[in-house]
N, C-alpha and C positions, 0 to 999 in steps of 0.2 A: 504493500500500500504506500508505503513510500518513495516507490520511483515513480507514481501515478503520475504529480504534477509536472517533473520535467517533461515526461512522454506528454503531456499537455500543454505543455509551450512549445517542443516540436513539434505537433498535430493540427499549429493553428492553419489555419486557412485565410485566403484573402477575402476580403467582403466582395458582392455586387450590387454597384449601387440601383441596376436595373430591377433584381428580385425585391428591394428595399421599396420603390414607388408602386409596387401591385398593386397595394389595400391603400394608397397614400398615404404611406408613414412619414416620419421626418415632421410631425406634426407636433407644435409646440405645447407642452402641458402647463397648465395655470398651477400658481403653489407657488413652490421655491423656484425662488431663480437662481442662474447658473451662481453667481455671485455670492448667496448665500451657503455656498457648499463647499465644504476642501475636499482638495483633490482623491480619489477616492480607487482604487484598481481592485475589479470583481474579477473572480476565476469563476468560471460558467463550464459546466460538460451538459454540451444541449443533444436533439434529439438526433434521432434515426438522420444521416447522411443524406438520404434521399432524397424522403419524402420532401412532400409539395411544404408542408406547412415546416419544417424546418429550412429548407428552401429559399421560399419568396415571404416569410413572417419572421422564425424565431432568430436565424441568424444573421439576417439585416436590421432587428431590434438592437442585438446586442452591438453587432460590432462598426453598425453606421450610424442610426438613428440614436441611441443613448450616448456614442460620443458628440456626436454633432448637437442634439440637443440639449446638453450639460455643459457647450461652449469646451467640451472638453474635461470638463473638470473631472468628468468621471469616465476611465478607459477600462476595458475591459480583454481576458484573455479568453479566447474560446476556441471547441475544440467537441466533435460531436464522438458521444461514446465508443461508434463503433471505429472514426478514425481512431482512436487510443486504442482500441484493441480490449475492449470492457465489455462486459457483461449485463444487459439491463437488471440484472437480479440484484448487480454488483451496485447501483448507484446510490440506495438509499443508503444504505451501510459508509457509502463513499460522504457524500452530505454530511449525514449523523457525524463522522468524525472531522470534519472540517478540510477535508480534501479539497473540498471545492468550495466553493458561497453558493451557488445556485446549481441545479443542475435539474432536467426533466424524461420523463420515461413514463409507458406505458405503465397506466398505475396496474395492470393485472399482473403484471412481471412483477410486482413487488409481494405480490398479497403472499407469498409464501412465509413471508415477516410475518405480515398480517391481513387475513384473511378478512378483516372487515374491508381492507380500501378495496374492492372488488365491488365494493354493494350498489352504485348505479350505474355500473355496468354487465351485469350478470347475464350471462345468456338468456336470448329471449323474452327480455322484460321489456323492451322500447324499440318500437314496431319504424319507428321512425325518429328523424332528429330533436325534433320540438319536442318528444317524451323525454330523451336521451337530457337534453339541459336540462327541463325542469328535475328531473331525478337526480342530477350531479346538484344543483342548486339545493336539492332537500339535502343530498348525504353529504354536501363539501365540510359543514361543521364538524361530522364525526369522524372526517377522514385528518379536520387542523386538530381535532383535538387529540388523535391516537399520534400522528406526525412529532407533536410538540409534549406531550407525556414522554413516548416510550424512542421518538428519535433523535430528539435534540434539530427537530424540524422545522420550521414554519409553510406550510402551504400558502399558495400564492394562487393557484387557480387552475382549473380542469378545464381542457377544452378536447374536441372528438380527433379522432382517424376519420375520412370515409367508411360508410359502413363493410364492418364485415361477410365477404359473401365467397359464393364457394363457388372455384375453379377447376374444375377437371377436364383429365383428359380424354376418357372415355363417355361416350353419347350419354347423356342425364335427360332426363324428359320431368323432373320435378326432385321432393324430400324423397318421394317413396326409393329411389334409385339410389341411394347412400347406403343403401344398406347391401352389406357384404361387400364393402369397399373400405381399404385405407383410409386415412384421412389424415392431412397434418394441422394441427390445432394449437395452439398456445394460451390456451389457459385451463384449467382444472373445469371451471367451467362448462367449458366449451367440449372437453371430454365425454361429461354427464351427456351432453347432450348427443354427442355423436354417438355414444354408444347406445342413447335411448332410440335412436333412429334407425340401430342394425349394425353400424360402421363399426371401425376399429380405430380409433386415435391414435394418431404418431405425433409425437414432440419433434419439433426442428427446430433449431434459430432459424432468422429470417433468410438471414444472407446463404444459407444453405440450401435453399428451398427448388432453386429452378437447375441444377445439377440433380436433388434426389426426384427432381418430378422425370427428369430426362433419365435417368438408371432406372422407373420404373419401381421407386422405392415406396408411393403411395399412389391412388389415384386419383384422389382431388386434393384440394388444399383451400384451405380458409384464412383471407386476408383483406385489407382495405381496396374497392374499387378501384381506387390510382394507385396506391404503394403499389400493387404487384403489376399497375401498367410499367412505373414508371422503372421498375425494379427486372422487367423484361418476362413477369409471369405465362403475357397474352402469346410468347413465343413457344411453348411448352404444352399448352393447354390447351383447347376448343371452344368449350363449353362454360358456361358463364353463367350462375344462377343469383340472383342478383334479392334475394329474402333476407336481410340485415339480420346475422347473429348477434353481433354486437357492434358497439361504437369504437374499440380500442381508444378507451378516454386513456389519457395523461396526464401528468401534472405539473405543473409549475413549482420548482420550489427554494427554500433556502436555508441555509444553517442556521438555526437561531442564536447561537452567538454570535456568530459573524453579524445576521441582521440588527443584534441590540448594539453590539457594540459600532455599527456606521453613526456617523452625525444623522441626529433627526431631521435636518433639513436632507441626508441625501433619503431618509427612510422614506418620507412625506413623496419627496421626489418620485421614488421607485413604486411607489404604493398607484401613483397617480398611472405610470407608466405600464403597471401592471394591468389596472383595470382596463386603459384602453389595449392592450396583448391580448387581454381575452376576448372585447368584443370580437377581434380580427382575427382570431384562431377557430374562431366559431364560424363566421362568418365565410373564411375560406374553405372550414372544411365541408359547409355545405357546396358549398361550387364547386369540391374536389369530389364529393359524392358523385353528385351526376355526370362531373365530365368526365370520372373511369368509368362509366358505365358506357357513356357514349365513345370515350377513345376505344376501349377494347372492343364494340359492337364496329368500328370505323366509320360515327356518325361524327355530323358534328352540334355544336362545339365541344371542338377539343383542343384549348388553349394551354394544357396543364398538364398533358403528359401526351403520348403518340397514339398511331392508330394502326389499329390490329382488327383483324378479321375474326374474331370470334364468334362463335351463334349464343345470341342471347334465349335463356330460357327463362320465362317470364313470371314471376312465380304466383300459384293460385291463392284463390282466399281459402282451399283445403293447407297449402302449402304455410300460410301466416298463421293458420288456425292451431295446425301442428304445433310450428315453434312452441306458441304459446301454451299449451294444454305442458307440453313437456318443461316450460321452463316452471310451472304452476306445481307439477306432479313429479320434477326429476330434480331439476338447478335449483330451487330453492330449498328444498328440503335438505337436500346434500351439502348446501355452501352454508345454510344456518347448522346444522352440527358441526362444521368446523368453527363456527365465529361466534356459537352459542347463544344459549338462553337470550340475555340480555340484548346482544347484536342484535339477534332476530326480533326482539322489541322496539327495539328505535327504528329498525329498518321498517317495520309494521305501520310505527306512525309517520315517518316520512316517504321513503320513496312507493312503498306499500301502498300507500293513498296517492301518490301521481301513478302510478301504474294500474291501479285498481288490481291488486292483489296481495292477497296477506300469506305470514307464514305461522300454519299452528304448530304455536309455541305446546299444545299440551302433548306432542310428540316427540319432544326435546329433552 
């Protein structure tokens, strides 16, 4: 853990300032001004390489927009987990001890820690995006409060992947056709569920995934509409079913020492910076949703990632009904015995009532 950060200062990368103007960033935040803040150097390990919203949002925040906007005062080192050669399981543990000041990841990669940050996004509970926020909006309290208890954390804010949907390479004509098929998944979750559907779950990292799709090592695989455009999925695969298992929410976050101990003018600063991150992380990843669907179908608009020949399989209202019966009768029972009694309480009264489903606690 200690040679992390120089391999973080060799990792950095050049900004662009064209990915920076997508959402119009570079935009001025009312509060502190640059003048009230000393100088200030964050070390950041931001997300996935790739994708869209690390891309053209998280690392033109960092390394254009927050210099330029703090006149400077405040410069930053970044450096996205998988250039370092990290592990997303590896990064809250990294935070928690002060490796880094900020850093973000796929919060179901984490829940192995703890098993509650998983809870709005759990397979099959948010049919769609607008469920997806208001459910991170009910659980984000419980996810700063376990962060900042058990990790020396502070959360800073949850915003989506394109949703999760399932790529293979053999003819699919709907859910019923997962069954007695591979499957590569990434999260426990997501397990329950393939296997409630007949399948057989495989664990991959990301970047491993379109070499085991080409060996023939599974036959479909489950990822964000654009991440596995832009990641080269559409070249491996065919068939495209497009029924959102999940959102691959993320998190924003930072060390809570680090955070207490900056000047409260750069806190007030960051806080301001962060809530506009989120409107724009949201907002893209709704435009990232539909334009993997439409790059890998080769319709357009496809501004955000290439265009692949894929055949879209359209998914029915049997197909959405499924999910949900199994995420009601499989994913929640399963993921409340790991997070317990209590979890499964809160979760009841918060994302439980935007979802319109609960979990009985008297089988816990």
């Amino acid at each position: 853990m200690m040679n992390t950060y120089p391999t973080m200062r060799r990792a950095l990368g050049a900004p662009s300032l064209a990915a920076a103007l997508i959402l119009g960033a570079l935009a001025p935040v009312a509060g502190s001004s640059a003048q009230d803040m000393p100088e200030t150097k964050l070390r950041v390990i931001g997300g996935y390489s790739t994708l869209v919203q690390t891309q053209h949002v998280e690392k033109p925040f960092w390394l254009e927009e927050i210099p330029a906007d703090s006149g400077n005062k405040i410069t930053v080192e970044y450096a996205s987990y998988d250039v370092m050669g990290l592990q997303e399981q590896q990064l809250l543990r990294l935070t928690a001890s002060g490796v880094a000041d900020f850093a973000s990841t796929d919060i179901v990669k984490v829940a192995g820690d703890e098993p509650a940050f998983e809870g709005c996004d759990l397979t099959g509970i948010s049919p769609d995006l607008e469920t997806a926020h208001k459910a991170c909006k009910a659980w984000a309290p419980e996810v700063s409060r376990i962060m900042e208890q058990k990790f020396n954390t502070k959360l800073l804010g949850l915003a989506p992947n394109p949703g999760l949907i399932f790529w293979c390479r053999p003819e699919i004509r709907g859910l019923q056709d997962i069954k007695g098929k591979k499957v590569r998944v990434n999260s426990r979750t997501m397990s329950d569920m393939v296997v409630a559907l007949g399948g057989s779950p495989v664990t991959t990292p990301f970047g491993e995934v379109v070499p085991a799709l080409q060996r023939g090592v599974f036959d479909c695989a489950i990822t964000g509409s654009l991440a596995g455009n832009t990641a080269g999925w559409g070249e491996v695969t065919k068939f495209l079913l497009p029924v959102p298992i999940n959102w691959s929410i993320y998190y924003q976050s930072v060390n809570l020492k680090s955070w207490n101990n900056f000047d409260p003018a750069v806190r007030e600063y960051l806080t301001k910076k962060f809530e506009s991150l989120d409107e724009r992380l949201w907002a893209i990843g709704a435009k990232a949703n539909q334009e993997g669907i439409d790059c890998n179908t080769g319709k357009d608009p496809c501004t955000l990632g290439r265009k692949e020949a894929m055949t879209l399989v359209p998914p029915t209202d049997a197909d959405k009904a499924l999910i949900k019966k199994i995420a009601q009768e499989v994913v929640l029972p399963q993921w409340a015995k790991r997070c317990g009694k209590e979890c499964a309480g809160r979760w009841n009264e918060t994302v439980g009532k935007v979802v319109g489903m609960q979990i009985d606690l008297s089988k816990l």
